[in-house]
SEVEX-841859 format. One record per residue (C-alpha): residue in one letter; z, x, y. Coordinates in steps of 0.02 Angstrom, whole numbers, plus 32768, in hexadecimal, padded with zeros to 4 digits. Last residue first. Layout:
<site resn="a" up="Z" east="X" north="Y"/>
...
END
This chain:
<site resn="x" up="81C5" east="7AD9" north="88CF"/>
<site resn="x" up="8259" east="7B1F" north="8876"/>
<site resn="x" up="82B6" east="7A6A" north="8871"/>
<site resn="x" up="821F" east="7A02" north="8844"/>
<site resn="x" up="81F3" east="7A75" north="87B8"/>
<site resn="x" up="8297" east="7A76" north="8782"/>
<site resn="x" up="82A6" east="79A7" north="8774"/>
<site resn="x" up="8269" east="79D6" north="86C2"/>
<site resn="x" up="8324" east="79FE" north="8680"/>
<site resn="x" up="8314" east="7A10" north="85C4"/>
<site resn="x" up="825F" east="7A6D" north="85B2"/>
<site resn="x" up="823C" east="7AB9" north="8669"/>
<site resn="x" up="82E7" east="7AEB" north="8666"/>
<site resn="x" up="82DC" east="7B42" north="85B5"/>
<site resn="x" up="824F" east="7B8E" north="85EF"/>
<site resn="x" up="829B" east="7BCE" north="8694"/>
<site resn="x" up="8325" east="7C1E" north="8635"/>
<site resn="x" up="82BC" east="7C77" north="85A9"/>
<site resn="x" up="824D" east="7CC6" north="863F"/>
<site resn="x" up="82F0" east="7CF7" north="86A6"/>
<site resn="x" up="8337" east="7D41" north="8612"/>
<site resn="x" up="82A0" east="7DC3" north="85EC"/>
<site resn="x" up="821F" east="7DCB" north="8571"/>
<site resn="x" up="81D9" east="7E6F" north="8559"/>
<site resn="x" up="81BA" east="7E5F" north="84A5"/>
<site resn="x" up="817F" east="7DAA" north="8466"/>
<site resn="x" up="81B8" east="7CF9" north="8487"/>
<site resn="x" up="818B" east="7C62" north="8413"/>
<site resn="x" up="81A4" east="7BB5" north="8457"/>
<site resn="x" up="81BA" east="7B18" north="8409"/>
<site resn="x" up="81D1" east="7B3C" north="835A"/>
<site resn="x" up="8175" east="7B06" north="829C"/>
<site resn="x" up="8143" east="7BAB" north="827E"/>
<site resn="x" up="8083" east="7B93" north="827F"/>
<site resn="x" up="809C" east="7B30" north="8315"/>
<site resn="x" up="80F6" east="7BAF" north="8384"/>
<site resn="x" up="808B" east="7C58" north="8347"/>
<site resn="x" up="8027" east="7C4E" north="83D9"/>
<site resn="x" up="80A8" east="7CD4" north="842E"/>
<site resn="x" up="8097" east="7D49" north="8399"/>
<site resn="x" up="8132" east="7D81" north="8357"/>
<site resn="x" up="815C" east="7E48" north="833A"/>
<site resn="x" up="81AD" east="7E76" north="83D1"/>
<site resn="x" up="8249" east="7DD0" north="83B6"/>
<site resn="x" up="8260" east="7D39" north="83FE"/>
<site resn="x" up="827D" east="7C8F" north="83B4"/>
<site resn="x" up="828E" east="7BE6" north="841D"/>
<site resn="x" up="82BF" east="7B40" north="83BD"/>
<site resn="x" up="82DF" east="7AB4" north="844B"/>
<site resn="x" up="837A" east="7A41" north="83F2"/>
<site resn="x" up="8346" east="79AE" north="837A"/>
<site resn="x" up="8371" east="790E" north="83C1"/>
<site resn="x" up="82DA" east="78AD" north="83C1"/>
<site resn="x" up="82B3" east="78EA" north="8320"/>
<site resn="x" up="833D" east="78A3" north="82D9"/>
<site resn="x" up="839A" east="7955" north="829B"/>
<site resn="x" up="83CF" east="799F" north="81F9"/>
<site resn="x" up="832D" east="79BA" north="81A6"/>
<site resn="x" up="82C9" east="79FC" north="824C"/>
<site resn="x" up="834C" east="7A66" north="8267"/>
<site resn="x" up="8353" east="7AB4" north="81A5"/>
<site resn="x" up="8291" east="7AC7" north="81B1"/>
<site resn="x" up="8296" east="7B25" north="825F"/>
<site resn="x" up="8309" east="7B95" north="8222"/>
<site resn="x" up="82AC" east="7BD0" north="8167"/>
<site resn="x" up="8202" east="7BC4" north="81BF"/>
<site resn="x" up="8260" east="7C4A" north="8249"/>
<site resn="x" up="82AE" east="7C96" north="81A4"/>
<site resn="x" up="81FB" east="7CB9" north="8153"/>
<site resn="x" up="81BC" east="7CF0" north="81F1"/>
<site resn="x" up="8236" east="7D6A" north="8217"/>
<site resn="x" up="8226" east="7DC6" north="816B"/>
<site resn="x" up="817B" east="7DCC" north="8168"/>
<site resn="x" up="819A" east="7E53" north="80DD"/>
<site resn="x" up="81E8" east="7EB7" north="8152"/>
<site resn="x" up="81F7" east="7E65" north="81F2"/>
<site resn="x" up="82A1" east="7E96" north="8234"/>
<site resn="x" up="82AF" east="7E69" north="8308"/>
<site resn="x" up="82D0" east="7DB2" north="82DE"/>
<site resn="x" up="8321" east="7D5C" north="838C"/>
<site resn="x" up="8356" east="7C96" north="8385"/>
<site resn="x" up="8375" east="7C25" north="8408"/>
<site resn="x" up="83BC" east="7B90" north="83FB"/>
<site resn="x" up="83A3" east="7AFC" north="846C"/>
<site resn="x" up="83F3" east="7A5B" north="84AB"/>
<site resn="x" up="849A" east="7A9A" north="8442"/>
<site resn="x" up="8510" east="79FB" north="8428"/>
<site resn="x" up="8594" east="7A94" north="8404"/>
<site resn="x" up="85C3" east="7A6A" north="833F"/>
<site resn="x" up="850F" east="7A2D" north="8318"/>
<site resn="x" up="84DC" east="7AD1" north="8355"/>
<site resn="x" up="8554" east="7B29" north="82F2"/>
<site resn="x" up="8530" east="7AC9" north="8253"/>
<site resn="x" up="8481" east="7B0A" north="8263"/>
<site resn="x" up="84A0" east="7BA9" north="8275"/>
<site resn="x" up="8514" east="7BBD" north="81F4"/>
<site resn="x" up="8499" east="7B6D" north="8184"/>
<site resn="x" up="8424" east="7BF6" north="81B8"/>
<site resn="x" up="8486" east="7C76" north="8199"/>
<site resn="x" up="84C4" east="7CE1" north="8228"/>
<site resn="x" up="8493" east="7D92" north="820E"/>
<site resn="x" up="84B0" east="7DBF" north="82C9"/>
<site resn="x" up="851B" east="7D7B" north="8355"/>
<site resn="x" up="8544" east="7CC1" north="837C"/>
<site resn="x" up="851C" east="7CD9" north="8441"/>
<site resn="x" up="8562" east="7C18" north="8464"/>
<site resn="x" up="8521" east="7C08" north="851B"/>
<site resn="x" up="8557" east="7B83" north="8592"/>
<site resn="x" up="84E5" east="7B84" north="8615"/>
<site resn="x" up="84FA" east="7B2A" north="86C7"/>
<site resn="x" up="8548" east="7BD5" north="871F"/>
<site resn="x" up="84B5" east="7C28" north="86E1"/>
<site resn="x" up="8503" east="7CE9" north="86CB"/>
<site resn="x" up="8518" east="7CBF" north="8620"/>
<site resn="x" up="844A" east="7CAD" north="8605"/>
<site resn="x" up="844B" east="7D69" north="862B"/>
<site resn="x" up="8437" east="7DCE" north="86C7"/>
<site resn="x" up="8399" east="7E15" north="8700"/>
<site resn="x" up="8375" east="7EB5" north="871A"/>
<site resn="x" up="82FC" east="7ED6" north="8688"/>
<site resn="x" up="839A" east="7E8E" north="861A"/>
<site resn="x" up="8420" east="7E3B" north="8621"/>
<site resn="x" up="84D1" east="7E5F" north="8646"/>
<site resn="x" up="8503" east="7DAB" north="863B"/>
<site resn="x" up="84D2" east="7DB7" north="8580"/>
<site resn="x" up="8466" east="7D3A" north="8540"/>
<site resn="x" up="83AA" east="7D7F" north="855F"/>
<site resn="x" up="83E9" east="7E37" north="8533"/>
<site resn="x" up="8465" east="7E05" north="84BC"/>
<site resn="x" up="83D9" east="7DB0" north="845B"/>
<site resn="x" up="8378" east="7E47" north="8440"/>
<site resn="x" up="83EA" east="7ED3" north="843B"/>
<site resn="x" up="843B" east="7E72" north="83AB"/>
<site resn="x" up="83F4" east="7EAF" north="8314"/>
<site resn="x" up="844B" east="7EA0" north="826E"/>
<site resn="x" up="83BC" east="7E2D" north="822A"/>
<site resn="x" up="83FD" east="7E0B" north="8177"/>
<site resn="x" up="83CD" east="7D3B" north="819F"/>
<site resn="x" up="83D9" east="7D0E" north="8245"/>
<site resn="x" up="8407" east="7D5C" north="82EF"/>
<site resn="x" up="844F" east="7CCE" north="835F"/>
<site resn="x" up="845C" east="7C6F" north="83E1"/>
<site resn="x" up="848C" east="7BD9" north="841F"/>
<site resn="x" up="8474" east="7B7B" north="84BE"/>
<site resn="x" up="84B5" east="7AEC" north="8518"/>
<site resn="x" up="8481" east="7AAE" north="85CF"/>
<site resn="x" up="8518" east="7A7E" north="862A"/>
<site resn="x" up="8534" east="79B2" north="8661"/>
<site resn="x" up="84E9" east="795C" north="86ED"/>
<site resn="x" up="8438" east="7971" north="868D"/>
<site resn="x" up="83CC" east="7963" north="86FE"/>
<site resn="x" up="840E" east="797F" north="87A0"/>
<site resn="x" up="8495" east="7A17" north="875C"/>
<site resn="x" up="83EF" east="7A66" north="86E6"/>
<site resn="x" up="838C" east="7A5D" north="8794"/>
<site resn="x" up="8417" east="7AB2" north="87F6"/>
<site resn="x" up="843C" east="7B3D" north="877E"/>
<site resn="x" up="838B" east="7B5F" north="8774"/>
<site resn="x" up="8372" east="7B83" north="881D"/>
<site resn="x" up="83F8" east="7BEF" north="8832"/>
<site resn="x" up="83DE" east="7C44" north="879B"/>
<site resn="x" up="8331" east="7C62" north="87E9"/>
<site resn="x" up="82A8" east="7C06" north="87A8"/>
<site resn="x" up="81FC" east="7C3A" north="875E"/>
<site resn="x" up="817F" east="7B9A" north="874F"/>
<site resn="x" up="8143" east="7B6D" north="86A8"/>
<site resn="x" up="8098" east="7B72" north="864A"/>
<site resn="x" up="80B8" east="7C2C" north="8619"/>
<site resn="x" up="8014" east="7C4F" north="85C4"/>
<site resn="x" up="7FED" east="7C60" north="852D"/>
<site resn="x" up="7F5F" east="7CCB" north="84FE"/>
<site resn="x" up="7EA8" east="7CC7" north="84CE"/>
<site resn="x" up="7E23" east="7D32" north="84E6"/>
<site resn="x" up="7D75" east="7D07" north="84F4"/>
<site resn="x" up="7D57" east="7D4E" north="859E"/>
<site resn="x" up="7DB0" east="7DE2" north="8579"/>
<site resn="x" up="7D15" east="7E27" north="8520"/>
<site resn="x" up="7D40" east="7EBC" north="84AF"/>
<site resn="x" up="7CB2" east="7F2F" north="8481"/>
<site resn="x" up="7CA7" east="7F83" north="83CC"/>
<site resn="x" up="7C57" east="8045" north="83C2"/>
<site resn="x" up="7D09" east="80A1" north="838A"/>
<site resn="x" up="7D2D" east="815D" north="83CF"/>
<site resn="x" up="7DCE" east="81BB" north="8388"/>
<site resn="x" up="7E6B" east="81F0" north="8367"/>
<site resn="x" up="7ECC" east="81E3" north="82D2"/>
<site resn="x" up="7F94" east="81E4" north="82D4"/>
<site resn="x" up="7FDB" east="81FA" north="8210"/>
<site resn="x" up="808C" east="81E4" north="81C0"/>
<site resn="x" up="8087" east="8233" north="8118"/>
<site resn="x" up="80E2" east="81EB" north="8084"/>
<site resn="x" up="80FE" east="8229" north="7FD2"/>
<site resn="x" up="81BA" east="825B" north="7FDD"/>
<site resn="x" up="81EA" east="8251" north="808F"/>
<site resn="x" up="8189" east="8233" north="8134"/>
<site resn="x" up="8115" east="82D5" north="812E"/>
<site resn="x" up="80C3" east="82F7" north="81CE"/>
<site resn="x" up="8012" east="82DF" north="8208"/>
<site resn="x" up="7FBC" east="82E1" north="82CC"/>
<site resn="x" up="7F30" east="82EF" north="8320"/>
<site resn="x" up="7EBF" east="82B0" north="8283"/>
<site resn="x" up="7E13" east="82AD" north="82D0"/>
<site resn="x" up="7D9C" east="8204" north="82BD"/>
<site resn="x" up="7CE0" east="8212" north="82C5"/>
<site resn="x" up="7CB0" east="8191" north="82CB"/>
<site resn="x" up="7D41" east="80F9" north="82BA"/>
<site resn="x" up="7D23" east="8062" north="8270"/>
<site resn="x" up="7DB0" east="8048" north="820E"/>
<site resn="x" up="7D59" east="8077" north="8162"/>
<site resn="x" up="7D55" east="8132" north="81D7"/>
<site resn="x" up="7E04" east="811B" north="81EA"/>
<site resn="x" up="7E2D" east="80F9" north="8137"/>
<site resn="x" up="7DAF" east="819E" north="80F5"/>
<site resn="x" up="7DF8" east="81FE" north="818A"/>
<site resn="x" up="7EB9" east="81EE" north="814B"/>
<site resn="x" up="7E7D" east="8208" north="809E"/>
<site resn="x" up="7E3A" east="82BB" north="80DE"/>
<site resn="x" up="7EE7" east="82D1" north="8122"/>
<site resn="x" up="7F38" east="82AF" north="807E"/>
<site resn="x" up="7EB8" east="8318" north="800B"/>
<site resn="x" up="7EF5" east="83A4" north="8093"/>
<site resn="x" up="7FA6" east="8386" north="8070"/>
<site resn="x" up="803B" east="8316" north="80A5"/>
<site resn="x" up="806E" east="82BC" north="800B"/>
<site resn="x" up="8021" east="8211" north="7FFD"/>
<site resn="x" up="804F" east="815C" north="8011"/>
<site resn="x" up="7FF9" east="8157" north="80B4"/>
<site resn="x" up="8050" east="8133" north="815D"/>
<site resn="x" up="7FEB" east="80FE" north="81F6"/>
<site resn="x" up="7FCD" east="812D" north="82B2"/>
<site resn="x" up="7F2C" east="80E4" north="8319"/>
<site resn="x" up="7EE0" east="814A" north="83C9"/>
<site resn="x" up="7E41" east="80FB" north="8419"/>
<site resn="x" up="7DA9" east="813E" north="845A"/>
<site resn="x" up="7D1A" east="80CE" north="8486"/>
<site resn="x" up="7CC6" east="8142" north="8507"/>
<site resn="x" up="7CBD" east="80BF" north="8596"/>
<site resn="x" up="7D09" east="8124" north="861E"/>
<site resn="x" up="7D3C" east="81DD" north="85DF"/>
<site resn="x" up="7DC5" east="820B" north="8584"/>
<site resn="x" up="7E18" east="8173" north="8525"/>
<site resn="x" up="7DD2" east="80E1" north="8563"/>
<site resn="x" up="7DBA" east="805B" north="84F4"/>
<site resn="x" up="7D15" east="7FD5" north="851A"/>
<site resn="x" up="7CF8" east="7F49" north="8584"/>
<site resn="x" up="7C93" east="7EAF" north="8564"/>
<site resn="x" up="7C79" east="7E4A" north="8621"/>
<site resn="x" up="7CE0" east="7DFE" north="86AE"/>
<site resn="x" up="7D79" east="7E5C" north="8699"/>
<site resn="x" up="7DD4" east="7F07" north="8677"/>
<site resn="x" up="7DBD" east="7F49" north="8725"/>
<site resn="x" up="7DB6" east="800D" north="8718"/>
<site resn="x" up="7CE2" east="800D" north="8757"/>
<site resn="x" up="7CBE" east="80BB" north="8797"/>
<site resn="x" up="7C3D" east="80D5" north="8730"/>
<site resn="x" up="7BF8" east="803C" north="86B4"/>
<site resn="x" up="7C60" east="7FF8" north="8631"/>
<site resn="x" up="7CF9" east="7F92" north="863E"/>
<site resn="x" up="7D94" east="7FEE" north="8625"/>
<site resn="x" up="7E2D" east="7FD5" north="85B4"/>
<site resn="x" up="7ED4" east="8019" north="8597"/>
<site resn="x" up="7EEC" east="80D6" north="857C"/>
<site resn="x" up="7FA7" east="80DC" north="85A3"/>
<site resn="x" up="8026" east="8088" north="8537"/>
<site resn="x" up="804D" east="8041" north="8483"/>
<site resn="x" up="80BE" east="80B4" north="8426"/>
<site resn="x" up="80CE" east="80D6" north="8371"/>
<site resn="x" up="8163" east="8113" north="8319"/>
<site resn="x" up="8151" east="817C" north="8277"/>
<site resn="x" up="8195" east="8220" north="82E7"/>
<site resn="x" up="813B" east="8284" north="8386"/>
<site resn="x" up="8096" east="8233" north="83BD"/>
<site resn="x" up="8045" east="82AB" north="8430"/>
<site resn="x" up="7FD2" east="827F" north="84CF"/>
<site resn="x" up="7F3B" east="82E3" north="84EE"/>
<site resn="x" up="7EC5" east="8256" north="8505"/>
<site resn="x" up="7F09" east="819F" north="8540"/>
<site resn="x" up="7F6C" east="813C" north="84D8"/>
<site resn="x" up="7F4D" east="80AA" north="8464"/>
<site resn="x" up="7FCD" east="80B5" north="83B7"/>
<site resn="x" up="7FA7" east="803D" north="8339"/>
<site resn="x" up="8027" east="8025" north="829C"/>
<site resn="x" up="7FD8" east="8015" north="81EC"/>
<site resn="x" up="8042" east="8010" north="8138"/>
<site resn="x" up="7FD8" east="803C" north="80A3"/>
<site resn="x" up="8000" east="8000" north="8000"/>
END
């Protein structure tokens, strides 16, 4: 089995350790001079404008040899890439090399025909938000929290829960209006559930950051499920998950109302929740 990571940066970076990063390069449309990234097919930039070079890192079950590296080549040629260099290999244990390949790939990207979601919802201040959530719902806005399943890590939700935040800006317990029950990590699902019927919770949110094995989509389908069992459907809390490795237009397929990826900060997850249970917000912050 052969697990894949991508890695764009721009030429003469190094890639120290099996992590990947995601910076630099970007796109560029084609033509001299021409760095705006819309209104036709672009291409990579890696060196020079339009040259189609791109940078991807990967782990083969192999020990690190010259059979290993010319393996490396074989997959990233498959990939599309000509001609590919290996810039960087190092062992990662027994029987695995970590890999970063480098080089030039001939397919155009038009972001004309890509598709995203959208925020579709005003951004408040706590100030604002406090005062919708107070007109609408005279009563505080509930939310739970948790990590679910064997995920151990908390960074995630702590950092849109806790009033120290995160990105500077302060956590859903600074909202004076927001009761927040941060339930901590490996909370079973049960548990979860019980909890939120416990607190009257309007919405629960949920961060996954392990995703072997699909991991955090099984227990998000796992989550939603168990809601959707115990509640009317008129009184089911909002279901929000969060997490780097979930796609945003993932919602439906998982059975919740609003997916949040990496980056996500507590002002974002406040004013949805708003938008959601206290609609009088968009009054209020216009």
């Amino acid at each position: 089995m052969v697990s894949t990571s991508s890695t764009t940066e721009g030429a003469g970076s190094t890639t120290e350790g099996a992590s990947s990063t995601t910076e630099g390069a970007g796109l560029t449309t084609e033509g001299a001079g021409s760095t705006t990234g819309v209104g036709g097919p672009i291409r990579p930039y890696g060196d020079t404008t339009g040259d189609g070079m791109v940078q991807v890192s990967f782990t083969l079950p192999m020990p690190h040899s010259k059979v290993a590296e010319g393996a490396a080549l074989q997959l990233a040629t498959k990939m599309g890439m000509d001609p590919a260099l290996v810039v960087h290999a190092k062992p990662m244990g027994e029987g695995f090399t970590f890999f970063v390949v480098y080089g030039r790939v001939n397919h155009l990207v038009e972001p004309d025909k890509v598709e995203v979601v959208e925020r579709d919802y005003p951004l408040l201040t706590p100030k604002e938000a406090n005062a919708a959530i107070k007109e609408s719902l005279r009563r505080r806005l509930v939310v739970v929290g948790a990590c679910i399943g064997t995920d151990a890590h908390t960074v995630g939700i702590d950092a849109i829960l806790n009033i120290k935040g995160f990105a500077g800006e302060k956590g859903l317990e600074y909202y004076r209006e927001v009761k927040v029950v941060n339930l901590g990590a490996q909370v079973s699902v049960p548990e979860l559930v019980e909890r939120a019927r416990a607190e009257r919770a309007d919405a629960v949110l949920v961060s996954q950051v392990v995703t072997q094995r699909d991991a955090h989509l099984l227990n998000t389908r796992e989550m939603s499920a168990a809601f959707r069992e115990s509640y009317p459907a008129d009184q089911r809390p909002l279901l929000v998950v969060g997490g780097p490795r979930f796609s945003e237009s993932a919602a439906a397929d998982l059975g919740v109302d609003r997916v949040f990826s990496r980056g996500t900060t507590p002002g974002e997850v406040a004013s949805y929740l708003v938008h959601r249970l206290a609609p009088t917000a968009e009054r209020t912050a216009s």
